[in-house]
Rosetta silent file (secondary structure, phi, psi, omega in degrees, C-alpha in Angstrom):
SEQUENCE: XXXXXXXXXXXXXXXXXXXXXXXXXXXXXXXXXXXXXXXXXXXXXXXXXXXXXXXXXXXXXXXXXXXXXXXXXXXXXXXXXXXXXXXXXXXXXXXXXXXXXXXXXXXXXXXXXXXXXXXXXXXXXXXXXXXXXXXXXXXXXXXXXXXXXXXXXXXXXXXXXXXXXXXXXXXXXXXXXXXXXXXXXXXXXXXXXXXXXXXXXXXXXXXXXXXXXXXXXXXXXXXXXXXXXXXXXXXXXXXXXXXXXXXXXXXXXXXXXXXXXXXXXXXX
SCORE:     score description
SCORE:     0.000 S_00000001
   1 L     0.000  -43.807  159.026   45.358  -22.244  -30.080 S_00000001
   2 L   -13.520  -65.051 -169.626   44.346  -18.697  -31.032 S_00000001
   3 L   -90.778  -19.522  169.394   42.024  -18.276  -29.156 S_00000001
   4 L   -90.791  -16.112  118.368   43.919  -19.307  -26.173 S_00000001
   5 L   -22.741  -27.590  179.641   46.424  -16.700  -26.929 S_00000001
   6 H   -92.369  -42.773 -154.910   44.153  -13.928  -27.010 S_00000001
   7 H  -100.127    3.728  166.528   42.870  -15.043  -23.886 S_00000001
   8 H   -58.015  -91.385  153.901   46.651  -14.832  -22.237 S_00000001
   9 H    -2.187  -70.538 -172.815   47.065  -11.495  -23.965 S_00000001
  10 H   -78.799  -26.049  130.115   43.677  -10.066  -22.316 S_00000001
  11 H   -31.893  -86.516  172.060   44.957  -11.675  -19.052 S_00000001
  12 H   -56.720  -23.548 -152.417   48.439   -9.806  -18.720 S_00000001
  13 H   -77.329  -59.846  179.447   46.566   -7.059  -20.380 S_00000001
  14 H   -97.544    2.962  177.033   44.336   -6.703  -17.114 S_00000001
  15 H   -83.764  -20.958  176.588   47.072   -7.934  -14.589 S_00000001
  16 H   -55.125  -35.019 -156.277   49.249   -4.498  -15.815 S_00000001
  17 H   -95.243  -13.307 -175.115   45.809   -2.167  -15.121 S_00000001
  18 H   -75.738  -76.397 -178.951   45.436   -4.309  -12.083 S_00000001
  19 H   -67.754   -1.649  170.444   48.924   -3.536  -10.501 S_00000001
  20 H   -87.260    5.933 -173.723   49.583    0.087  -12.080 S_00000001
  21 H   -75.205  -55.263 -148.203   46.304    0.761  -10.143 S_00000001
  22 H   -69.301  -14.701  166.795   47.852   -0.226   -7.142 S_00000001
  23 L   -15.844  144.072  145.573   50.884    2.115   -7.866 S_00000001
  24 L   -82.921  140.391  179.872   50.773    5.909   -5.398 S_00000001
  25 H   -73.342    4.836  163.717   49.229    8.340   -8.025 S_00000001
  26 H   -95.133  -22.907 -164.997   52.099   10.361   -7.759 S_00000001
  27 H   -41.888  -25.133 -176.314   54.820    7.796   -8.481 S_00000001
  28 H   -41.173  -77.293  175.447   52.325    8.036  -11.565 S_00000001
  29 L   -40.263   72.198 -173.028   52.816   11.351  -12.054 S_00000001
  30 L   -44.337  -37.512  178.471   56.004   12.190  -14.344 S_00000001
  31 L   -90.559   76.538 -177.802   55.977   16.316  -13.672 S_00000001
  32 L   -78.722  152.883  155.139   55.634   18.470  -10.746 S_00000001
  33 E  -115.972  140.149  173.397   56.116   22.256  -11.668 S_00000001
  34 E  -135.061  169.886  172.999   57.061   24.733   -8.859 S_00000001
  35 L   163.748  174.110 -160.126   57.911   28.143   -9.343 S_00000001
  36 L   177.562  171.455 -174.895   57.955   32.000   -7.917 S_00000001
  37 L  -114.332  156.276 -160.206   59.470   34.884   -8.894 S_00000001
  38 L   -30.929  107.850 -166.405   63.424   35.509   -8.320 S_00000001
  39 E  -132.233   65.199  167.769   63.923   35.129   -4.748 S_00000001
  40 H   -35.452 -166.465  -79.927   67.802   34.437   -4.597 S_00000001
  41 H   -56.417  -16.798  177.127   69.400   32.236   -2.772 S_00000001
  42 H   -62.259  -72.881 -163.350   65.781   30.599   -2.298 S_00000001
  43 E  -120.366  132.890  166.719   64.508   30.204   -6.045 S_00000001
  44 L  -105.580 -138.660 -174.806   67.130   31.901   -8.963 S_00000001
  45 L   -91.295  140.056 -146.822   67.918   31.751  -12.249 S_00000001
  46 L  -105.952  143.264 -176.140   65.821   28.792  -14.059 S_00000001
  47 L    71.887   22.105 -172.663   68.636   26.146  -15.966 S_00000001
  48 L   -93.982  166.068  143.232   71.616   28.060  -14.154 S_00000001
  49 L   -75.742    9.943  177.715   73.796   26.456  -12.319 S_00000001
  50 L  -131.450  100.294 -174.094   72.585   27.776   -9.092 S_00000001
  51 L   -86.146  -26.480  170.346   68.617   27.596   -9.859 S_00000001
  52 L   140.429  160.257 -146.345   68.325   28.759   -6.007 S_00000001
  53 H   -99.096  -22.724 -177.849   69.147   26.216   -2.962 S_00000001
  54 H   -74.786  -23.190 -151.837   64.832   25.392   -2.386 S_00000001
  55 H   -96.301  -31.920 -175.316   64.943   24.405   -6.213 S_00000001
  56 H   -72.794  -53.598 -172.829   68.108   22.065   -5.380 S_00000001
  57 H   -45.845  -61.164  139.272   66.003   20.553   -2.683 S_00000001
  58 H   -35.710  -77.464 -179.854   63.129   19.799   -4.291 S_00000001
  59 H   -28.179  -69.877 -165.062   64.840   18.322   -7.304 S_00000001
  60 H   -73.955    1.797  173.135   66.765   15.823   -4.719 S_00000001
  61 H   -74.241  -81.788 -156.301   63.281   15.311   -3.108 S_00000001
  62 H   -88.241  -56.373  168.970   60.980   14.356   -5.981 S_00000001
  63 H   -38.722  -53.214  165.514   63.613   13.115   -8.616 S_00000001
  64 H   -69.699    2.102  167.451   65.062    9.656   -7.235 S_00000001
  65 H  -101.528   -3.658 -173.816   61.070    8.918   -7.169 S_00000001
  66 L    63.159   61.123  133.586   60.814    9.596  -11.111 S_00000001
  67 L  -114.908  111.824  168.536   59.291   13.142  -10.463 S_00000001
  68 L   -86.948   83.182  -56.683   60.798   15.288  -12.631 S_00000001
  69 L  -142.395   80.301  167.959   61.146   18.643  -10.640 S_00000001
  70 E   -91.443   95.929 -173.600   60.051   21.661  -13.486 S_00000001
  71 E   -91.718  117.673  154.258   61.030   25.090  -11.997 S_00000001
  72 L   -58.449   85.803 -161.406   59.524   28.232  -13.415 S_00000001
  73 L  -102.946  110.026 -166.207   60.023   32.095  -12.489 S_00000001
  74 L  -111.262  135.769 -168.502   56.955   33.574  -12.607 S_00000001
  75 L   -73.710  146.924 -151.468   56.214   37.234  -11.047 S_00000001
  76 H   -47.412  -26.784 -161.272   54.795   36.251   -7.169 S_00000001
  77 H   -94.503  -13.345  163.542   51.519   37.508   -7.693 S_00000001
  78 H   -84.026  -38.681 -178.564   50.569   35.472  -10.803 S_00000001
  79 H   -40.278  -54.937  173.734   52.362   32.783   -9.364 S_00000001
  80 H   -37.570  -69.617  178.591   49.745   32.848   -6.554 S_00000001
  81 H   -34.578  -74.028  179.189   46.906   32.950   -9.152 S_00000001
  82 H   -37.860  -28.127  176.250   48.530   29.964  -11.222 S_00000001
  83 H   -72.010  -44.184 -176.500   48.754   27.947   -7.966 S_00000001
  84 H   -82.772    5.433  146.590   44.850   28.475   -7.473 S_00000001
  85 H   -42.858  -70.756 -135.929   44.049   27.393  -10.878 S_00000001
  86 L   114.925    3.841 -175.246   46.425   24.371  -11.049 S_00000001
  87 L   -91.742  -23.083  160.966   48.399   25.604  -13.673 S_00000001
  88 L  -108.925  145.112 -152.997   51.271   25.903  -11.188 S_00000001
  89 L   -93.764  -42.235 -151.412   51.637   22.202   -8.963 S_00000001
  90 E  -149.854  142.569 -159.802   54.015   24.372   -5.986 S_00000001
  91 E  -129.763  110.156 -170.410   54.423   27.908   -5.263 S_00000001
  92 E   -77.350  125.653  173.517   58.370   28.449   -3.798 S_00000001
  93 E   112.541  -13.257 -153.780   58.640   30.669   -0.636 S_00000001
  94 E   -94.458  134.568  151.543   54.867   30.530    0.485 S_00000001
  95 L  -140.385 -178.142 -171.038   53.922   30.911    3.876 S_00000001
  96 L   -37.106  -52.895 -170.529   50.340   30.945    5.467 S_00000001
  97 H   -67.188  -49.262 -146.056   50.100   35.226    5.591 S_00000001
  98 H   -98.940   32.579  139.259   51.580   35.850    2.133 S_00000001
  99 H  -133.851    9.541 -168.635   48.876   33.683    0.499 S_00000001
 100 L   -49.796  -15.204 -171.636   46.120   34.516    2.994 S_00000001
 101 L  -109.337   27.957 -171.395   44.263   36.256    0.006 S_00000001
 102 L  -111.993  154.587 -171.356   43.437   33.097   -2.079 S_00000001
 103 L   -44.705  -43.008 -171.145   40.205   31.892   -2.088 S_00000001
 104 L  -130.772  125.752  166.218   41.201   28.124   -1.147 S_00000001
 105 L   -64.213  117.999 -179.761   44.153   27.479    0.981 S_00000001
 106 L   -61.106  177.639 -117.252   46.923   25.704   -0.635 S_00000001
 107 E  -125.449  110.021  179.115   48.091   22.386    0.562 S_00000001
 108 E  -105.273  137.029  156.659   51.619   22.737    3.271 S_00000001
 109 L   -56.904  160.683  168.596   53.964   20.530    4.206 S_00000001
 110 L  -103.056   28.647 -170.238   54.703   20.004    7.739 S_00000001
 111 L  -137.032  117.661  177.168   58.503   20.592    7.144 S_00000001
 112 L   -89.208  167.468 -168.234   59.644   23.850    5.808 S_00000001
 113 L  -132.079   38.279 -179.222   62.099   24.759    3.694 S_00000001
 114 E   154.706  162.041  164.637   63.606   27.842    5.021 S_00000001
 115 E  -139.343  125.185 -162.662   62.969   31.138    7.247 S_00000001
 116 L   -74.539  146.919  162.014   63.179   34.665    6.256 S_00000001
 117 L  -125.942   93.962  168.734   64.501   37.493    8.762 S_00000001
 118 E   -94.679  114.683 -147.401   63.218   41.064    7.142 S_00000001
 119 E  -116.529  169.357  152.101   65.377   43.816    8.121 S_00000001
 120 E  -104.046  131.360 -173.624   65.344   47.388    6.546 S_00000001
 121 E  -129.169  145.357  164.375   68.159   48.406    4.478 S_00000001
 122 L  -111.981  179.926  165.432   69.765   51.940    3.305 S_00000001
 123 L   -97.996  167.393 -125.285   72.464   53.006    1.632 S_00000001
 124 L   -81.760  -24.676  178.280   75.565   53.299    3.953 S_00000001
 125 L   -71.971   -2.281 -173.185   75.192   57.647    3.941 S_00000001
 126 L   -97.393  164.128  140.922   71.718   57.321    5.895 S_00000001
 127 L   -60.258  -18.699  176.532   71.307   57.698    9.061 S_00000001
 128 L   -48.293  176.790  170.282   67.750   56.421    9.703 S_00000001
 129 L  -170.477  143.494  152.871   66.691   53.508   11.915 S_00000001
 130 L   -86.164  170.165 -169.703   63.857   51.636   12.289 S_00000001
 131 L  -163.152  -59.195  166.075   62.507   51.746   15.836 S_00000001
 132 L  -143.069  179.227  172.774   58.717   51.528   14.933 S_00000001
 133 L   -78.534    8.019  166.926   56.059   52.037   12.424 S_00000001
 134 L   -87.291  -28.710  157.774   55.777   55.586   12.793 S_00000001
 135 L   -53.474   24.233 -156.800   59.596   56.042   11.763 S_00000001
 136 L  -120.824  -27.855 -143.142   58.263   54.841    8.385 S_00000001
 137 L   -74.383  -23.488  177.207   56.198   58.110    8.475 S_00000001
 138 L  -100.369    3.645 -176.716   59.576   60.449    6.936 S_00000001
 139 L  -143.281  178.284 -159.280   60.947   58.388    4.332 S_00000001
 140 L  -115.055  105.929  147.432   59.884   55.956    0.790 S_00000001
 141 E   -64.489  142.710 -169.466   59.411   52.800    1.133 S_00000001
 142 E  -127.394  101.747 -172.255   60.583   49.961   -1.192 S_00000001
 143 E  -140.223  159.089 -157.854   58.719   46.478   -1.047 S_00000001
 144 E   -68.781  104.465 -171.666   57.767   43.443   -3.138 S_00000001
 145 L   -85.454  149.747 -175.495   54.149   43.890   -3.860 S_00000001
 146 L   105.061  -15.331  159.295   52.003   40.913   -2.614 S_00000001
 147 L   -68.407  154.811  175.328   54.458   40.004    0.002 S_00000001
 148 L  -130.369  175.312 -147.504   53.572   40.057    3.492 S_00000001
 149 L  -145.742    5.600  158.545   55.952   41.653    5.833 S_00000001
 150 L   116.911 -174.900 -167.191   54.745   40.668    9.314 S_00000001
 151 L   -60.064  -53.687 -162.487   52.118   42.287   12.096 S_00000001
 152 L   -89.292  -40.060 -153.062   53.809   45.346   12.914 S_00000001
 153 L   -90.449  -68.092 -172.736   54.938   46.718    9.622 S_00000001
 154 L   -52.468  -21.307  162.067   52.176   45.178    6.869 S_00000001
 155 H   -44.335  -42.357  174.211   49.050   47.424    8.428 S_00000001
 156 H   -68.610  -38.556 -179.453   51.465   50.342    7.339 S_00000001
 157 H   -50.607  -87.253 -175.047   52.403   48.652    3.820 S_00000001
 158 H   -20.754  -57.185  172.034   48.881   48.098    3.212 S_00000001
 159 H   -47.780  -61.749 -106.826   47.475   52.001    4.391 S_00000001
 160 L  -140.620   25.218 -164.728   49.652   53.428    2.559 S_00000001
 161 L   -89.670  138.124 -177.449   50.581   51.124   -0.782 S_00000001
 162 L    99.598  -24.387 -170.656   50.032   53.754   -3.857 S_00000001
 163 L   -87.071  162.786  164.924   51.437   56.697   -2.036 S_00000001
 164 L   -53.673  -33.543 -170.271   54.537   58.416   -1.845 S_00000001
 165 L   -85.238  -10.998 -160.442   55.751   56.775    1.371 S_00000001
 166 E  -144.021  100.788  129.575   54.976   53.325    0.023 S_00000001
 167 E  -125.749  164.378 -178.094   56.150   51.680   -3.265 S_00000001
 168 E   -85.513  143.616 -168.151   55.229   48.104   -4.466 S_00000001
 169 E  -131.229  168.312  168.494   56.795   46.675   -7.115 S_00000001
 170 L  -126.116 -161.544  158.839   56.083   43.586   -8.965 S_00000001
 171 L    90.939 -168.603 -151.055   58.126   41.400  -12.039 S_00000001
 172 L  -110.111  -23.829  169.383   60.554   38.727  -11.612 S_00000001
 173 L  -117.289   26.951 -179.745   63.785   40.734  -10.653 S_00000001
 174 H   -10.870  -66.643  165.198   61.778   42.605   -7.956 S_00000001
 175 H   -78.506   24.119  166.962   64.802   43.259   -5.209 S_00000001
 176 H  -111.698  -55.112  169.119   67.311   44.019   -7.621 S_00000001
 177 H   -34.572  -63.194 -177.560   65.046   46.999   -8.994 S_00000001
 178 H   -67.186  -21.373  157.922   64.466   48.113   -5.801 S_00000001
 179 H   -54.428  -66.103  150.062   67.688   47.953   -5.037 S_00000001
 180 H   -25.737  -46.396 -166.427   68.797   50.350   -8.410 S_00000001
 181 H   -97.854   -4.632  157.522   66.317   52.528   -7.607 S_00000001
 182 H   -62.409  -46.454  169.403   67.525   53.160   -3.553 S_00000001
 183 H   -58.304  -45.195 -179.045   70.567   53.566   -5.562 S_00000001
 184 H   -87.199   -5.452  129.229   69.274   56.525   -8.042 S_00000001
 185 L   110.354   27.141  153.026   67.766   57.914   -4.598 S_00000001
 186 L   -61.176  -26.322  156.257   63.905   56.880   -5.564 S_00000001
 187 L  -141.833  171.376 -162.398   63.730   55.322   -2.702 S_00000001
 188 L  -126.161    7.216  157.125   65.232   55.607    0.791 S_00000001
 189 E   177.970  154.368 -163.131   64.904   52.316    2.197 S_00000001
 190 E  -109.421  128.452  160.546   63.919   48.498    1.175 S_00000001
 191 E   -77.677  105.698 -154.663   62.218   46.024    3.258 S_00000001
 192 E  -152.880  134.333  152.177   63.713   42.932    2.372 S_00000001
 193 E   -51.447  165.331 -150.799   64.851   39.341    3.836 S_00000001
 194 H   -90.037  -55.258 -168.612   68.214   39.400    4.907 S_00000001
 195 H   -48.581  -26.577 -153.815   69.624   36.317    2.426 S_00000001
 196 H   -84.393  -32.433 -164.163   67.751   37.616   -0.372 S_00000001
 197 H   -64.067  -38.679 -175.529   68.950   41.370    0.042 S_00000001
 198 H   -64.364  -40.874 -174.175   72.749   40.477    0.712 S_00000001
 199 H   -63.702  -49.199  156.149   72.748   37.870   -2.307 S_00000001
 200 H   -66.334  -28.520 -171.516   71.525   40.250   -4.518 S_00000001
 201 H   -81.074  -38.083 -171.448   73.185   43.258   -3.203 S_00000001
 202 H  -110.853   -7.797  130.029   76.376   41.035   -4.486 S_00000001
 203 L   -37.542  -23.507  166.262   75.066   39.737   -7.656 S_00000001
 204 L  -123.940   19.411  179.549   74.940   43.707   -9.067 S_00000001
 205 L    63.935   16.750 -167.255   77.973   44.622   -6.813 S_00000001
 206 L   -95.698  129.085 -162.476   76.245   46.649   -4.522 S_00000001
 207 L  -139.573  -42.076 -144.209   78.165   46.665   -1.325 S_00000001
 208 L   -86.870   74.605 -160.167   77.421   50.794   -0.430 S_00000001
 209 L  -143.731  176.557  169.472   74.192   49.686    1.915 S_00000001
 210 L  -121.190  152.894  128.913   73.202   49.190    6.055 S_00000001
 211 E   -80.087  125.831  171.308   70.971   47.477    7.894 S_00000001
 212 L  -127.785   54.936  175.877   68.988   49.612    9.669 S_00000001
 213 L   137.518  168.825  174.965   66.713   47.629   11.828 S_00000001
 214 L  -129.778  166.708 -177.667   64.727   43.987   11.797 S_00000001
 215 L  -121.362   90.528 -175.474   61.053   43.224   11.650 S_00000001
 216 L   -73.082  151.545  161.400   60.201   41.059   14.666 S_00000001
 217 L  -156.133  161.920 -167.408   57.555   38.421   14.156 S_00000001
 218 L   -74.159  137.655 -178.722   56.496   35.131   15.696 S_00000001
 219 H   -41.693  -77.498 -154.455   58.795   32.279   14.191 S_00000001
 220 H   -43.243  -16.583  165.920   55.919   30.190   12.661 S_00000001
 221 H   -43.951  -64.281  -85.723   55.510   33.400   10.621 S_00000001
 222 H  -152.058  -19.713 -176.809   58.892   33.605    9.452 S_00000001
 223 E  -100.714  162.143 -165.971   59.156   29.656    7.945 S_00000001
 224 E  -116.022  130.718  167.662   58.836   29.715    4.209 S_00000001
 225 E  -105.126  177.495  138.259   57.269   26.109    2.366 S_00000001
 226 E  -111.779  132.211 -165.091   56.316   25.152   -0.856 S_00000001
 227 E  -119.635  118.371 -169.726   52.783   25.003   -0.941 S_00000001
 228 E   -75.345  109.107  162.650   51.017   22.707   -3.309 S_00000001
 229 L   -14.776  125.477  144.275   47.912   24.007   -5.499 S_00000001
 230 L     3.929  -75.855 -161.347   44.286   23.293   -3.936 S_00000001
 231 L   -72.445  -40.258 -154.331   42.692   22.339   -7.130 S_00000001
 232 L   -48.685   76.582 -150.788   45.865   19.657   -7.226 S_00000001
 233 L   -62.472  -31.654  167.050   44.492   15.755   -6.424 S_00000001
 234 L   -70.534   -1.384 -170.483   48.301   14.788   -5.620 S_00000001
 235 H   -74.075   -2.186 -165.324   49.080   17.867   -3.574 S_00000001
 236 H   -89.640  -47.081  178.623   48.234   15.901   -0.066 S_00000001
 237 H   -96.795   11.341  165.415   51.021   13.418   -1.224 S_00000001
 238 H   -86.002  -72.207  156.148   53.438   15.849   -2.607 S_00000001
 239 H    -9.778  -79.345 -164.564   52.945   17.673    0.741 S_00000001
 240 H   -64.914  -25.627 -177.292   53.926   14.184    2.541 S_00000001
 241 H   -83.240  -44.662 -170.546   57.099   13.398    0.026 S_00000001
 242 H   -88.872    9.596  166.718   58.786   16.589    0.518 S_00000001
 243 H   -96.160  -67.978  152.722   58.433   16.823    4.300 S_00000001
 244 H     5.741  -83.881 -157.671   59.608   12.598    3.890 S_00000001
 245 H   -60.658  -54.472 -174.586   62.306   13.769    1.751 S_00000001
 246 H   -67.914  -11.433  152.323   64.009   17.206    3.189 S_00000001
 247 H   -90.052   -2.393  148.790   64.233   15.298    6.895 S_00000001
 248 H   -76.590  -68.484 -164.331   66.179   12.625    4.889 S_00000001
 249 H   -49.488  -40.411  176.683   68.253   15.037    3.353 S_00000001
 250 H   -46.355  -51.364  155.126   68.690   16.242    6.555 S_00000001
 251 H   -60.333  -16.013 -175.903   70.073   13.556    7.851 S_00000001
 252 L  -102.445   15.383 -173.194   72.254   12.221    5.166 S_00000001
 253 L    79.385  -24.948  158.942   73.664   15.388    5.116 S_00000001
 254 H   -23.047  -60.980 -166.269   72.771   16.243    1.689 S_00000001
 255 H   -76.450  -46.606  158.055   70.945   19.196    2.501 S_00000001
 256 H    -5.155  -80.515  178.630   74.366   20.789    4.300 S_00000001
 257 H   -14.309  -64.269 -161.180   75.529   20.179    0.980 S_00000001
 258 H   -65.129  -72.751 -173.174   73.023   21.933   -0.883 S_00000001
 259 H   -37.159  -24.177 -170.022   73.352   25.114    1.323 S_00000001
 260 H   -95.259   -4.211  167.664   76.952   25.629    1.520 S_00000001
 261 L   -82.414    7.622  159.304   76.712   26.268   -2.451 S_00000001
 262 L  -133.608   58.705  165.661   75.294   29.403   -1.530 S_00000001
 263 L    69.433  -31.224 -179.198   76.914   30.111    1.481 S_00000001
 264 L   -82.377  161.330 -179.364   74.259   29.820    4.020 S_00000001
 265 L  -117.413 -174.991 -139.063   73.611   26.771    6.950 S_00000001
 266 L  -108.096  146.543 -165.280   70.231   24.850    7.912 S_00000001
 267 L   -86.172  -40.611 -169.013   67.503   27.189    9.269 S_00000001
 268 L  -102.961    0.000    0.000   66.856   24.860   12.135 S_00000001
């Protein structure tokens, strides 16, 4: 009788490893981590109630699948590194140029999850305009370093990064610095996407600013993903759930939702 117990027991034993085999290795998977560094209305403050409307996205993606959606804010250019490790699963925010300098291309969705439009802003007494990159040539630039900033503009970033005419900044509350220091007259204009600059701009109460010009580039430039680590064996089917998931949201209206809690509507 024992022994035919034991031999149950080692039965159900291998019918569990038989069907959790058959499982998808992410359903597997309790944790995804994403992260980036504070890119308002996109990625925010981490445990706020407005963690940033891509972080809301995700969450309503990956969560009703038992993925639990861990966001980090990590400054962009370690983030990159940490993606090509593995030590970060999804990098918030990424597109094709502004990770063009990692060794192994990270993993994209084919459904993005926003698109930036980067204007130059002043405060409200200048007079400049952009008009090309040789208007860049009289005044101090203020940009994100590690960002890319499109065709026409990044050749100039790039000459001239280190310089008077050009600084880069790093850390985790990037555009808000640069914003303070356009304020304290360190610099005389910021290259910035337009959601992130205005959200921020009203988050420190800064209202005494312009636009003074856009940065054309070709739309596929311009859409922002989360881009899954390399190294990652699940990143092909993380890739497939959140493209899955964010045209379901689309449709059930959900993502509407998510967006009008920061004010903004659906990119496409």
């Amino acid at each position: 009788m024992l022994s035919g117990l034991s031999g149950f027991n080692r039965f159900c034993r291998m019918l569990l490893l038989v069907l959790l085999g058959t499982l998808p290795a992410v359903a597997q998977s309790k944790t995804l981590v994403i992260g980036a560094d504070l890119w308002c209305p996109y990625n925010c403050t981490p445990g706020s109630s407005h963690p940033g409307y891509v972080v809301e996205v995700a969450r309503a993606v990956f969560e009703p699948l038992g993925i639990k959606v861990v966001y980090r804010n990590i400054p962009w250019q370690r983030a990159k590194r940490m993606l090509e490790k593995g030590t970060l699963q999804g990098l918030i925010a990424a597109t094709p140029a502004n990770i063009a300098d990692l060794k192994v291309a990270p993993v994209f969705p084919r459904e993005s999850v926003g698109r930036m439009h980067n204007s130059f802003y002043t405060l409200a007494s200048s007079h400049w305009q952009f008009a090309k990159a040789p208007s860049l040539d009289d005044i101090r630039l203020g940009v994100v370093d590690g960002y890319d900033y499109g065709p026409h503009v990044q050749p100039y970033i790039t000459r001239w990064k280190g310089s008077e005419r050009v600084l880069a900044i790093t850390g985790t509350h990037a555009v808000a610095r640069l914003q303070t220091l356009m304020r304290m007259g360190r610099v005389d204009v910021i290259l910035e996407d337009d959601d992130v600059f205005r959200y921020t701009a009203g988050q420190l109460g800064f209202e005494d600013y312009r636009k003074a010009g856009a940065v054309t580039a070709p739309q596929a430039m311009d859409n922002l993903f989360i881009a899954f680590s390399p190294v990652d064996p699940k990143a092909a089917d993380y890739a497939k759930m959140l493209s899955q998931g964010v045209q379901r949201l689309r449709r059930s209206g959900e993502l509407a939702r998510i967006l009008k809690r920061y004010g903004l509507t659906d990119w496409k």
